[in-house]
Steps between C-alpha positions, in 0.01 A plus 500: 500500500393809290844653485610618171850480672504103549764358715677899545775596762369544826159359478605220782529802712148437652581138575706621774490882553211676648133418536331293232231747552702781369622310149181509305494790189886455496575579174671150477258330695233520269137345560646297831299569798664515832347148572719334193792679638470392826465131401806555243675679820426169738658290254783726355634548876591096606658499143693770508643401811610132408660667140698712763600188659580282266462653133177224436217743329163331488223757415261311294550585119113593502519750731092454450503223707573665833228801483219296348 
């Protein structure tokens, strides 16, 4: 949310590198607190993992309803 960037390269990077802590003020990151990211992070990671597996992507389309 916030980002002038939208969707850019990289900005999954804090949904599995580092702290969520440390992602907020990323230039890409915009407005989302560390909270958001962290919630995006605990459902990013189980479906990264099963698109590894099997190819199957199923992040909602509204991303908005994972962090709210």
């Amino acid at each position: 949310e916030g980002s002038s960037y939208g969707a850019a390269h990289c900005s999954e990077l804090p949904f599995f590198a580092g702290h969520a802590d440390t992602w907020p003020g990323a230039i890409f990151m915009g407005t989302t607190d560390a909270s958001a990211i962290a919630r995006l992070r605990g459902a990013f990671i189980p479906r990264l993992g099963r698109f590894i597996r099997s190819g199957e992507w199923t992040l909602p389309s509204d991303i908005s309803s994972v962090i709210n």
